[in-house]
Every structure is written in C-alpha cells, then in structure tokens.
Rosetta silent file (secondary structure, phi, psi, omega in degrees, C-alpha in Angstrom):
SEQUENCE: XXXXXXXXXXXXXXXXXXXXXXXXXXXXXXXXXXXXXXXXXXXXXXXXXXXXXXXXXXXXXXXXXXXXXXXXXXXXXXXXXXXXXXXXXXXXXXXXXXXXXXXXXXXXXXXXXXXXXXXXXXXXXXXXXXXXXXXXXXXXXXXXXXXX
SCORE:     score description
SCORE:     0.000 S_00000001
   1 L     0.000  145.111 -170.845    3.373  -18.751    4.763 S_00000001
   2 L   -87.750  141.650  140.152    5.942  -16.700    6.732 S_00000001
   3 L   -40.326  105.639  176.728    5.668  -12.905    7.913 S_00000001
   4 L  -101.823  138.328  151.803    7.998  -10.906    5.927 S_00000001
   5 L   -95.839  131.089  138.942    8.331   -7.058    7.023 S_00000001
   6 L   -23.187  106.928  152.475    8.834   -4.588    4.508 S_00000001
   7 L  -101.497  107.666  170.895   11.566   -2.223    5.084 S_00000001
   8 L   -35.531  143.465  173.050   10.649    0.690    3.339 S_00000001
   9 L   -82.509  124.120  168.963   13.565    2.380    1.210 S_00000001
  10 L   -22.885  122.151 -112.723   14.598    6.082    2.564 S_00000001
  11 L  -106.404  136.322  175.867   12.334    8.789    1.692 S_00000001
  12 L   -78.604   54.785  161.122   14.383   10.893   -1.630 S_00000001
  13 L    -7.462  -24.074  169.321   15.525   14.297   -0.775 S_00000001
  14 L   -78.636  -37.104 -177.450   16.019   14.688   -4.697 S_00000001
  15 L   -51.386  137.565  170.478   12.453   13.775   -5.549 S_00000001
  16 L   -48.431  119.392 -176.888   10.725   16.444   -7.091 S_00000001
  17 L    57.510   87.365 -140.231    8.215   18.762   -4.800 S_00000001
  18 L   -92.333  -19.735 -174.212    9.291   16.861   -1.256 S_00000001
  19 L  -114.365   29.634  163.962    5.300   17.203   -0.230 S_00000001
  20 L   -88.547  168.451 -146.093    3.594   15.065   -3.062 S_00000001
  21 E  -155.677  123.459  166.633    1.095   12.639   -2.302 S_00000001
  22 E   -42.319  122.619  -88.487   -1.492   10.729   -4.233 S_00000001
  23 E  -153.539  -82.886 -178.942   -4.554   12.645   -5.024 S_00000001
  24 E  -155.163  166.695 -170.903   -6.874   11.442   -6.864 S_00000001
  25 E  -141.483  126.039  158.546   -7.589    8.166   -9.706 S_00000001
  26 E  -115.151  123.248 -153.614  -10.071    9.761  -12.020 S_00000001
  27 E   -97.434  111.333  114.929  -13.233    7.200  -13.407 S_00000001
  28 E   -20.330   72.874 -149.803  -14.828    8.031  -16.799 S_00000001
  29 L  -133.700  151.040 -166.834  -18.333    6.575  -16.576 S_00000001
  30 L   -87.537  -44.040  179.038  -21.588    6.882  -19.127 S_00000001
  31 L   -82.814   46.781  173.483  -23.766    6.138  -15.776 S_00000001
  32 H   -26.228  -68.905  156.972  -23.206    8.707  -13.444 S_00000001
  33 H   -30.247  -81.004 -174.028  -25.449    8.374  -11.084 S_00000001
  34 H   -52.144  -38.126  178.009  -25.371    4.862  -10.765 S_00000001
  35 H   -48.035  -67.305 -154.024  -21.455    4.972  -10.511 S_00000001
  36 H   -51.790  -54.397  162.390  -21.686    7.273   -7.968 S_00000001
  37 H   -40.798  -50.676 -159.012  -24.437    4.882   -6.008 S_00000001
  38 H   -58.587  -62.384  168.764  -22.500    2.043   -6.644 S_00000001
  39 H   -26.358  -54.995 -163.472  -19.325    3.447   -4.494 S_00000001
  40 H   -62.547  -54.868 -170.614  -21.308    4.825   -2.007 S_00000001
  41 H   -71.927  -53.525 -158.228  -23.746    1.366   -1.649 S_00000001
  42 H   -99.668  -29.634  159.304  -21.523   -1.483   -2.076 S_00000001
  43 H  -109.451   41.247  170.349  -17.781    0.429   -0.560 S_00000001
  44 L    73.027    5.315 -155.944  -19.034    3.038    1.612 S_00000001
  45 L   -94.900 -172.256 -161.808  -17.510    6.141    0.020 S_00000001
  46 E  -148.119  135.441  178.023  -18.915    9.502    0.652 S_00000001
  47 E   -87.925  119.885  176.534  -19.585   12.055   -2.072 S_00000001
  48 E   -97.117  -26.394 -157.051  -17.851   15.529   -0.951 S_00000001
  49 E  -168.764  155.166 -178.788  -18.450   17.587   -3.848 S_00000001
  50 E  -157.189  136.209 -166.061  -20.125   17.865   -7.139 S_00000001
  51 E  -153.155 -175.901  177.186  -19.701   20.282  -10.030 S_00000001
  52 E  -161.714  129.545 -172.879  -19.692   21.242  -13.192 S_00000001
  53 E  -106.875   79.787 -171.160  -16.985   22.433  -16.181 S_00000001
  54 L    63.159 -135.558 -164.414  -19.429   23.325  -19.595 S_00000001
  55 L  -100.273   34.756  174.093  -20.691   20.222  -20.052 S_00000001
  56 E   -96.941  145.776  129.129  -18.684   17.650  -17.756 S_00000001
  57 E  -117.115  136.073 -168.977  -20.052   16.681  -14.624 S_00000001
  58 E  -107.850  136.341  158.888  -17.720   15.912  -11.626 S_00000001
  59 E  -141.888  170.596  172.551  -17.811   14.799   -8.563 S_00000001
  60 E  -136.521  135.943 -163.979  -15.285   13.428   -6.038 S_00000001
  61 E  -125.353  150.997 -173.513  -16.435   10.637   -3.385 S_00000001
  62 E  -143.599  154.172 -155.533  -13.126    9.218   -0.561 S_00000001
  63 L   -74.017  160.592 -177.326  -13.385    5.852    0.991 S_00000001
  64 L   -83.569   18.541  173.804  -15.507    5.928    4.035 S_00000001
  65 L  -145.075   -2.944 -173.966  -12.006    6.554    6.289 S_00000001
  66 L  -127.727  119.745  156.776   -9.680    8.580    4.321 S_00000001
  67 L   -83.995  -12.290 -161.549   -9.614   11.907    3.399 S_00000001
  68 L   -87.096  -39.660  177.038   -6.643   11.654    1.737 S_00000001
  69 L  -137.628  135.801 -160.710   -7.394   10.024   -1.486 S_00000001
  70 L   -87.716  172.295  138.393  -10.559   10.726   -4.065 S_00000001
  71 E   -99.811  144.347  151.377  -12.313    9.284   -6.638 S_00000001
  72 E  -138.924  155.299 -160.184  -13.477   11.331   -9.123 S_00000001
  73 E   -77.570  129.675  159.332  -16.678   10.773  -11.284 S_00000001
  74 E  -137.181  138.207  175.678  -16.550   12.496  -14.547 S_00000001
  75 E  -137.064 -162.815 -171.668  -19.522   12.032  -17.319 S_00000001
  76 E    84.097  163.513 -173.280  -20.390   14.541  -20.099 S_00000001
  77 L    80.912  109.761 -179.237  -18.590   16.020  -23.004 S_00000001
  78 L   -89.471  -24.638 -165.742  -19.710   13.977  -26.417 S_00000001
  79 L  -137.274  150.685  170.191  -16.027   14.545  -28.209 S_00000001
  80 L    78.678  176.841 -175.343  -12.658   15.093  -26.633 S_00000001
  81 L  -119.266 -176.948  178.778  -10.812   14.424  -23.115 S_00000001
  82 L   -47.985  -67.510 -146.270   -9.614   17.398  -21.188 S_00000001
  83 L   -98.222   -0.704  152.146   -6.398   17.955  -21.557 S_00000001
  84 L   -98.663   44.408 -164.706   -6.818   16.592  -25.768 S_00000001
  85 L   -40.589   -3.233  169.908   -9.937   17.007  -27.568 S_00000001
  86 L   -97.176   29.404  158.979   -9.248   15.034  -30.249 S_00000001
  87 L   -70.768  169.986  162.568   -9.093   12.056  -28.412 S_00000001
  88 L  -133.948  150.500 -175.428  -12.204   10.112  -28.191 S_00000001
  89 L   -66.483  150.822 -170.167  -13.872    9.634  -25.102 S_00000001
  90 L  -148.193  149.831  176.311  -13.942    6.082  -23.843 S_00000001
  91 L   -94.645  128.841 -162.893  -15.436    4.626  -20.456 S_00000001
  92 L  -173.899 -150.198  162.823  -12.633    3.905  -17.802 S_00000001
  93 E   -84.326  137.635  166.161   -9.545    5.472  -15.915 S_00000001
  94 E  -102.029  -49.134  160.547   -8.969    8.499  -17.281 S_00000001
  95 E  -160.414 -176.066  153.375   -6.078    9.659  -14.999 S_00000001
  96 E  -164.030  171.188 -131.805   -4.744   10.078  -11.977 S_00000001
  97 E  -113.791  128.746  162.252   -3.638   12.753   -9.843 S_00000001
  98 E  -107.448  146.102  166.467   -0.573   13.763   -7.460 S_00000001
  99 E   -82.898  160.424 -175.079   -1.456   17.041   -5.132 S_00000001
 100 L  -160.984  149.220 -177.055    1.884   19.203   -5.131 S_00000001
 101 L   -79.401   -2.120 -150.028    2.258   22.740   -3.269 S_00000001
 102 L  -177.525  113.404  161.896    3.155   24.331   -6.506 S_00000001
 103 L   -47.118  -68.875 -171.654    1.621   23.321  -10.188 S_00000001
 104 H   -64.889  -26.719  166.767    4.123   25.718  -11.947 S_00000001
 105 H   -74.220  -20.889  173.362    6.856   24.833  -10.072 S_00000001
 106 H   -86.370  -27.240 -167.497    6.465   20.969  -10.335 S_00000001
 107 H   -74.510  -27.915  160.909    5.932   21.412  -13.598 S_00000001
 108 H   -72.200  -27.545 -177.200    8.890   23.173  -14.480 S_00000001
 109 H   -68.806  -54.983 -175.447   11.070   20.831  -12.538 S_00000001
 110 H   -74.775   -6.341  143.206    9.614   17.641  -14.671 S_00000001
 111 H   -54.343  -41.662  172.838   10.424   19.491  -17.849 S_00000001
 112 H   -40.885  -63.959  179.721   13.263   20.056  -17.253 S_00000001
 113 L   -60.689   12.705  162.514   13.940   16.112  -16.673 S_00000001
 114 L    88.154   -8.418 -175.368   12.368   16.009  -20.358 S_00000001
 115 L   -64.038 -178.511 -166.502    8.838   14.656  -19.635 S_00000001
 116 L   -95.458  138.073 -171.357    6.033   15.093  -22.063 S_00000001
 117 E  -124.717  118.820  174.087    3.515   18.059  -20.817 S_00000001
 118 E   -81.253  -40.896 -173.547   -0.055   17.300  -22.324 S_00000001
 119 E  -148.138  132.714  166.960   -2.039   20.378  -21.180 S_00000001
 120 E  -102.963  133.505 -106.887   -0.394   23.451  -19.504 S_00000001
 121 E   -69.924  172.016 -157.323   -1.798   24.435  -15.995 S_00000001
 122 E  -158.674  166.073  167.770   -5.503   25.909  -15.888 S_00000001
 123 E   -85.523  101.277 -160.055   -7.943   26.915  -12.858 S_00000001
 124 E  -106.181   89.536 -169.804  -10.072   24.868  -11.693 S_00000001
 125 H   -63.406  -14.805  171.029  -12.970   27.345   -9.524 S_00000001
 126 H   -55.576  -43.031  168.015  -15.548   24.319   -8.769 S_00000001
 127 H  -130.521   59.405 -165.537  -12.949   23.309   -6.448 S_00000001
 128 L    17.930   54.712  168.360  -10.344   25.358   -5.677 S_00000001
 129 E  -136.381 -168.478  176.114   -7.449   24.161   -7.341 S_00000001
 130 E  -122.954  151.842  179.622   -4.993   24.652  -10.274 S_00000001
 131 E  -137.223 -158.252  167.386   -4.017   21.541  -12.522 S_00000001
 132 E   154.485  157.328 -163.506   -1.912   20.516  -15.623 S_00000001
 133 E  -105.348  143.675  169.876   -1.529   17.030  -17.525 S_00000001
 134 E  -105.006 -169.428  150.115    1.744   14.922  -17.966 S_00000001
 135 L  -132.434   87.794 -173.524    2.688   11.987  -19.812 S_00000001
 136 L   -71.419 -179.380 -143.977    4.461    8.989  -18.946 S_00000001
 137 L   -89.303   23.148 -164.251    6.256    7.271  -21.031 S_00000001
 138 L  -123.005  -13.158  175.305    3.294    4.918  -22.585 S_00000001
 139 L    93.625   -0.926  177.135    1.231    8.437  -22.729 S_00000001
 140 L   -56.223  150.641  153.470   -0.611    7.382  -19.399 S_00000001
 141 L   -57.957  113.297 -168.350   -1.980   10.541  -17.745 S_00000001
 142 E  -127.472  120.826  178.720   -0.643   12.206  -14.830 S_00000001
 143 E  -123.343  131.582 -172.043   -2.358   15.340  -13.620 S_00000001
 144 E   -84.634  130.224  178.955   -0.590   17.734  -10.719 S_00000001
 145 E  -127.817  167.881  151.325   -2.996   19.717   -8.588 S_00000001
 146 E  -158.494  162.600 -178.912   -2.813   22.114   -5.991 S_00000001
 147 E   -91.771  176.032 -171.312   -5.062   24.446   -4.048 S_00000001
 148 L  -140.919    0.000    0.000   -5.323   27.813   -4.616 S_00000001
C-alpha cells in the first residue's frame, strides 16, 4: 500500500468561535469504579478530577499524554439525563463536548444558523466551567463549555 499525505483543507475564518477544540466525549456507565479502573489499567489514563452534581457522580480521566481531550465518567441519577429529564437513562455515550471562549456567545451564533438548543447554559462550580446542550440534526448531543 502506498503513502498518501493528507493535505488538510484551510482552517474557516467563518466558523463559528475561531478557538474551538474538542473537549470532552462523555461515558454513561452503571460501574463507576470499575470504568474508571478499566481506563486507567488497561489505556493508561489519569483521573484529574472527581465530583459531584445532587446525585451524579463525575469524573474526568485524559489519555496518559494529552491534556487536551477528557473522558468523562458520569453514574448516578435513577430518572432523567441532564439537559432532559424525561429521557431515560441508558448506559453509553452520552455526549460530547467542544470548549469555546464564550458559551453565550457560541450559542447565540448557532441559533441564529437555526440549530436545536436542548438545555440553556448553566454553571458548573465542581469544575469551573459554564455549559449548554445542542442538537444535531439526528438529536445527537453537543455540549459547549468554557471556563469561568
């Protein structure tokens, strides 16, 4: 098989919020613990933080070289998802995240452009950010963070 190189396409000057960057992929798991082991034991990640929102617990563990992009753990909660409670909880992906300098400001920009806004932006003090939930256009989950 031949070498191909990729030539990347030119970076969008239009795109929305010019410094977003993939974030986080958030895991839904019944086993908590053991999830958490399992990362840690079999890829190497490293748990930075652990918390708690009423009765979720979170944590977020990054690859055993990157700071840049999390996992996060989440167990807890018997009925609803975050940004819907009348959803029902199921074990999986849940969502997953772009960081953005500005919640309200990305958020207003993708309204504009008509997307669907599932939950509007909230405080998150376990880890010092602010968030809010999208929708693409299958209803997958997109959540915008930033610190504060």
């Amino acid at each position: 098989m031949e070498n191909r190189i990729i030539k990347l396409p030119l970076k969008n000057p239009d795109g929305i919020n010019g410094k977003m960057r993939a974030g986080h992929v958030a895991l839904r798991t019944t086993d908590y613990d053991g999830t958490i082991n399992w990362y840690k034991e079999k890829l190497g990640f490293r748990l930075l933080i652990e918390w708690t929102v009423r009765d979720l617990k979170l944590a977020y563990l990054a690859p055993a070289n990157d700071d840049h992009f999390w996992l996060e753990v989440i167990t807890g909660a018997a009925t609803g998802k975050a940004w819907d409670p009348s959803l029902p909880i199921v074990s999986g992906y849940q969502h997953w995240c772009l960081d953005v300098e500005s919640v309200d400001e990305t958020l207003e920009a993708v309204r504009q452009r008509g997307v669907k806004v599932v939950r509007e932006p909230f405080d998150i003090p376990g880890v010092g950010k602010r968030g809010c939930y999208i929708a693409d256009l299958h209803d997958n989950v997109i959540e915008f963070t930033e610190n504060i």
